[in-house]
C-alpha positions as CSV (number, residue, x, y, z in Angstrom):
1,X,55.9,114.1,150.1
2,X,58.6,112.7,151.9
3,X,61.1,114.7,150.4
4,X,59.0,118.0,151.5
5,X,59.2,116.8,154.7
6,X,63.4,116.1,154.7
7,X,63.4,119.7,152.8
8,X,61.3,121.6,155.4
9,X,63.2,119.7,158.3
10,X,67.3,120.5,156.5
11,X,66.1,124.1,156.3
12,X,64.8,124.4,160.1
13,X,68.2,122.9,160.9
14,X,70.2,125.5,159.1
15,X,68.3,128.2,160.1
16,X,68.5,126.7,163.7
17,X,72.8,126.4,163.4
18,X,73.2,129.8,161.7
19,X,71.5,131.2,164.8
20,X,73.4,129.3,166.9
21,X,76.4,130.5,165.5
22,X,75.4,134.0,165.4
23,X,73.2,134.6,168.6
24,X,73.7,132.0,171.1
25,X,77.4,130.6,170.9
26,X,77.0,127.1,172.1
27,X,79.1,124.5,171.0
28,X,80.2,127.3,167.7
29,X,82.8,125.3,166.3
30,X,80.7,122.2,165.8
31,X,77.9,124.3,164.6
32,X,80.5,126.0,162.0
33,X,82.0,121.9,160.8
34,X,78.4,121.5,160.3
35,X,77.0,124.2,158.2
36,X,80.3,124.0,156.4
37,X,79.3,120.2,155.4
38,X,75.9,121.4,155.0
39,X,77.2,123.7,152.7
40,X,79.6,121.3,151.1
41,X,77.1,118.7,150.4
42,X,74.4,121.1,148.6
43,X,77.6,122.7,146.9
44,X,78.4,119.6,145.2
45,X,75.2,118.0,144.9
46,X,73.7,120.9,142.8
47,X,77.1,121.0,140.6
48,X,76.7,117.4,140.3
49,X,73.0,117.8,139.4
50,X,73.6,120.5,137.1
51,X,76.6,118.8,135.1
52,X,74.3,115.7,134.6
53,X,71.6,117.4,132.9
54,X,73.7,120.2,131.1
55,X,73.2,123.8,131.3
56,X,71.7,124.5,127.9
57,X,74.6,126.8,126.7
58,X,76.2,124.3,124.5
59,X,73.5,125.0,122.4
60,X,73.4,128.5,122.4
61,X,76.9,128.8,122.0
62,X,76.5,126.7,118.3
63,X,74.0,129.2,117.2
64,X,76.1,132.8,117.7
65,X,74.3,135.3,116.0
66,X,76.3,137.7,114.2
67,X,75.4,141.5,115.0
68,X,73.9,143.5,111.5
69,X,76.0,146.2,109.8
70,X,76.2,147.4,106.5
71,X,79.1,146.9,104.4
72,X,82.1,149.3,103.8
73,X,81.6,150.9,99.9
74,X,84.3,151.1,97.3
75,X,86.3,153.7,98.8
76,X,86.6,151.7,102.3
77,X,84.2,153.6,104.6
78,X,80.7,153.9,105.1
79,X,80.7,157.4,106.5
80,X,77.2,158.5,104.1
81,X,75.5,154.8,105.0
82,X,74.0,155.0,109.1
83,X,75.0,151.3,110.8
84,X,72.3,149.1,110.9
85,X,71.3,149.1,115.1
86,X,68.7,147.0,116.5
């Protein structure tokens, strides 16, 4: 529950800094080192996140399928044989 509540009040503070920055102009540049840390920290903290747990594409990257197609006959082409498409 807490962490609902630190959510809900990080996004009211971005959304209140990006109209700073865009509408009302006080104080911009500290607004701007702001959202920029704000970006910085979810930057990292979702790559740091996302590194811990793994992506999942080591294991897809073991199992490559390789794509279906008939074989070339004794000549060397397959020109009377249709590829197999799926």
């Amino acid at each position: 529950m807490l962490k609902r509540v630190l959510a809900w009040i990080a996004l009211i503070f971005l959304l209140l800094i990006i109209t700073n920055i865009l509408f009302i102009h006080v104080y911009v540049t500290e607004s701007v080192t702001i959202f920029l840390l704000y970006v910085l920290i979810l930057y990292f903290g979702r790559n740091r996140e996302h590194t811990a747990e793994g992506t999942g594409e080591e294991e897809m990257d073991n199992n490559a399928v390789t794509p279906e197609t008939t074989e070339d006959n004794e000549s060397g082409d397959n020109a009377d044989k249709p590829e197999l498409m799926e």
